[in-house]
C-alpha positions in Angstrom: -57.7 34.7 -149.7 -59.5 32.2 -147.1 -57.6 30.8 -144.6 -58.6 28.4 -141.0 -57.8 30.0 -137.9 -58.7 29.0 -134.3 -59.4 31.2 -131.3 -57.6 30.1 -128.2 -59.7 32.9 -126.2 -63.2 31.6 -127.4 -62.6 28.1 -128.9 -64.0 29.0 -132.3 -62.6 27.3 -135.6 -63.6 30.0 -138.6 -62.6 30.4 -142.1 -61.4 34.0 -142.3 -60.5 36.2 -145.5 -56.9 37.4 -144.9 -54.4 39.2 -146.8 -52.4 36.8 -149.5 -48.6 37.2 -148.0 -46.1 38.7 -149.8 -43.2 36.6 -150.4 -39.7 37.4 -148.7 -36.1 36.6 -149.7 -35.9 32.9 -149.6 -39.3 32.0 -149.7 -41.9 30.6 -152.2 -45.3 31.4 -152.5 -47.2 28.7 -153.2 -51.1 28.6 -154.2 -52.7 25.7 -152.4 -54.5 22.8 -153.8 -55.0 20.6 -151.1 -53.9 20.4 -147.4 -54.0 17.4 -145.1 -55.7 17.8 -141.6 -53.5 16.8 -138.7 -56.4 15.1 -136.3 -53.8 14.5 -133.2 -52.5 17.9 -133.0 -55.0 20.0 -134.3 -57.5 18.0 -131.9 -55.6 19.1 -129.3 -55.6 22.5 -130.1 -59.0 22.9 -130.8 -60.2 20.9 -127.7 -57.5 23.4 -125.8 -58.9 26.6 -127.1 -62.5 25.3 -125.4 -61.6 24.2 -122.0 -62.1 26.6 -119.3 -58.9 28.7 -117.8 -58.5 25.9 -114.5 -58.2 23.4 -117.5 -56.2 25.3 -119.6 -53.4 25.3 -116.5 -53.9 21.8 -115.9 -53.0 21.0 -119.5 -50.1 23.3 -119.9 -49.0 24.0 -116.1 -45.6 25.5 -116.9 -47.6 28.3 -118.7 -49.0 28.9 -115.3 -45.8 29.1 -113.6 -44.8 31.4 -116.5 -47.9 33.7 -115.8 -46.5 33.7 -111.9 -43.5 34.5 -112.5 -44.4 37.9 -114.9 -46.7 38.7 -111.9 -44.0 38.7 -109.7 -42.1 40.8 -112.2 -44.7 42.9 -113.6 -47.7 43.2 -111.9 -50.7 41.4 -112.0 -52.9 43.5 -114.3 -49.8 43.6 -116.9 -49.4 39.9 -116.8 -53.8 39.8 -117.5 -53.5 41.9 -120.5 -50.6 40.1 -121.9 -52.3 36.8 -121.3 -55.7 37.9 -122.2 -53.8 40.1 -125.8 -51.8 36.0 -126.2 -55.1 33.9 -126.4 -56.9 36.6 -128.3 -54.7 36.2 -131.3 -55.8 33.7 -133.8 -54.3 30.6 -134.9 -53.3 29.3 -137.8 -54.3 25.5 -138.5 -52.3 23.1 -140.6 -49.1 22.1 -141.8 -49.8 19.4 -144.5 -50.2 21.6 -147.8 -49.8 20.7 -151.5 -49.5 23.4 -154.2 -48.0 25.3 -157.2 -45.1 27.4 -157.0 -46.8 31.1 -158.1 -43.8 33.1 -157.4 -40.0 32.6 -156.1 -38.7 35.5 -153.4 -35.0 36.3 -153.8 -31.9 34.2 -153.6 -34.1 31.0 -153.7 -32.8 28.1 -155.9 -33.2 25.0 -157.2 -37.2 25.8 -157.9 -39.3 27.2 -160.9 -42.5 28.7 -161.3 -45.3 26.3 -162.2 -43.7 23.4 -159.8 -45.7 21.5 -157.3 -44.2 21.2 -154.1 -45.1 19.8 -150.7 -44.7 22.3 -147.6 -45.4 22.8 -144.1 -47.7 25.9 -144.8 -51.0 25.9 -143.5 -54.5 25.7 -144.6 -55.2 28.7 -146.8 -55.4 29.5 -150.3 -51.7 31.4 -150.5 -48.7 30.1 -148.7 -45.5 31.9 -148.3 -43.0 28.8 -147.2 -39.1 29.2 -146.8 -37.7 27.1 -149.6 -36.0 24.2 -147.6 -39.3 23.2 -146.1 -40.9 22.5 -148.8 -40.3 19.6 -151.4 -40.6 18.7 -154.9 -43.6 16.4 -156.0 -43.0 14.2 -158.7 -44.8 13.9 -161.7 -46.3 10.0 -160.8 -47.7 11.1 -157.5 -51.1 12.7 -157.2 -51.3 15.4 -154.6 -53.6 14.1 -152.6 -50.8 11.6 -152.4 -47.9 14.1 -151.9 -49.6 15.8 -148.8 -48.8 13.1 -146.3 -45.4 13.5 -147.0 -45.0 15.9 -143.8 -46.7 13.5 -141.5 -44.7 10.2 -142.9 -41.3 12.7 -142.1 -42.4 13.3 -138.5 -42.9 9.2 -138.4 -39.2 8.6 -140.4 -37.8 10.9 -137.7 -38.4 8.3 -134.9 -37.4 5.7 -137.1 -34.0 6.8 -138.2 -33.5 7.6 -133.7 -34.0 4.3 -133.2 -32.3 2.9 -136.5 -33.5 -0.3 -136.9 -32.1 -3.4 -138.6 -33.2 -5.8 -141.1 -35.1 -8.2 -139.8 -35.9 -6.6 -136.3 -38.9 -6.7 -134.5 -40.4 -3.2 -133.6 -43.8 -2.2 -131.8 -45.7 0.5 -132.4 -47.9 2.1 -129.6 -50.5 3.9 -131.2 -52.3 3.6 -134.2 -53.1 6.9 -135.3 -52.0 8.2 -138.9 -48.8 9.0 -138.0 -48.6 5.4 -135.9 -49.7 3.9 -139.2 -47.0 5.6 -141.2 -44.6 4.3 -139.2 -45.5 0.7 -139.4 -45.7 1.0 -143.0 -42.2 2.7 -143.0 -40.6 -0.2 -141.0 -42.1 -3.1 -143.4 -40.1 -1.3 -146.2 -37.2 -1.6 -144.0 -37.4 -4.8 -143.3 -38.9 -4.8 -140.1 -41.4 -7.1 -138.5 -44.1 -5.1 -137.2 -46.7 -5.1 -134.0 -49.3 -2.2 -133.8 -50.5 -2.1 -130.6 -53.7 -0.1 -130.1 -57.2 -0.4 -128.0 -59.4 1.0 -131.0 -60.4 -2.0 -133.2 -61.0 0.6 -136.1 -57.6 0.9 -136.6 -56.4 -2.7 -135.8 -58.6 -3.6 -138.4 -57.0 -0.9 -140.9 -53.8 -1.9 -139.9 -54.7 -5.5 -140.8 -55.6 -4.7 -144.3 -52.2 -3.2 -144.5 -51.1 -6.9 -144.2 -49.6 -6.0 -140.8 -49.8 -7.7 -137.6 -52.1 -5.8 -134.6 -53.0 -6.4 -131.3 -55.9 -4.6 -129.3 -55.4 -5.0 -125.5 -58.7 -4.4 -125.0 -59.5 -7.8 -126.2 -56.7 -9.5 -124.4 -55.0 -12.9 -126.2 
């Protein structure tokens, strides 16, 4: 099967060929027929795999006082090799997929073979997903529907934190898709809605959500 991985080491993105996983008690293997790209985080990992080390460290600086303390523990050339062996292994990308339900590992309920669920598996052809992460699709939504479902439940998250009211006002920093998802989520409960965000792009999209934006780029 095909499947994206990222190289922290060298930065690379490639579609590999890789073994189809077997499926473990309490799993589901699920063959893929679309999978959502998350542009925030799998931006961030890409653009992280292709800074140089002194950038790496600035980005994540308690890795580097990780790596310290090892050398203080094991040695400097130990703590290389384990660093070096860490960013040489390849990364899976994604956690948006659609699919079918192909095969059902043991004591897993309440699925059949043939099903389409949303999961958090990754992109390749083959998932193998741990049944409560993944999600019946009904029959009235498409798939290419279905696979935002993972973003809109990182979005429903912060909403049900901050547990708003009917009629509330709420602001929303940040219009990226999982921004917008959450502004859509808040109309439906009610909410009055302010998308704040200095693209226009998006201010515009927001807008043609029939939701209210502001750019502060452009001031009142």
């Amino acid at each position: 099967m095909k499947q994206v991985f990222h190289s922290f080491s060298t930065g690379q993105t490639s579609l590999l060929h890789a073994p189809s996983p077997s499926v473990s008690p309490g799993q589901v293997l699920v063959k893929t027929s679309c999978s959502l790209l998350s542009s925030g985080t799998e931006r961030m990992l890409i653009e992280f795999g292709k800074a140089n080390i002194v950038e790496k460290v600035r980005q994540q600086p308690e890795k580097f006082y990780q790596a310290l303390e090892k050398v203080r523990t094991d040695g400097a050339v130990a703590t290389y090799h384990a660093i070096k062996s860490k960013l040489d292994q390849p990364v899976p990308l994604g956690y948006c997929n659609v699919g079918t339900i192909i095969k059902l590992g043991e004591n897993v309920s309440g699925f059949s073979i043939g099903e389409r669920v949303v999961c958090n598996g990754p992109h390749s052809e083959v998932v193998a997903i741990p049944h409560h992460l993944c999600a019946k699709i009904p029959d009235s939504v498409t798939d290419e529907s279905a696979v935002f479902t993972i973003l809109a439940s990182i979005a429903l998250q912060g909403i049900r934190l901050a547990n708003p009211t009917l009629g509330e006002t709420f602001v929303v920093s940040g219009l990226g898709l999982i921004g917008l998802l959450a502004c859509q989520l808040l109309v439906s409960n009610g909410c009055r809605v302010i998308g704040i965000d200095p693209d226009c792009k998006k201010c515009a999209l927001l807008e043609s959500l029939g939701i209210s934006s502001y750019n502060p780029g452009l001031g009142d």
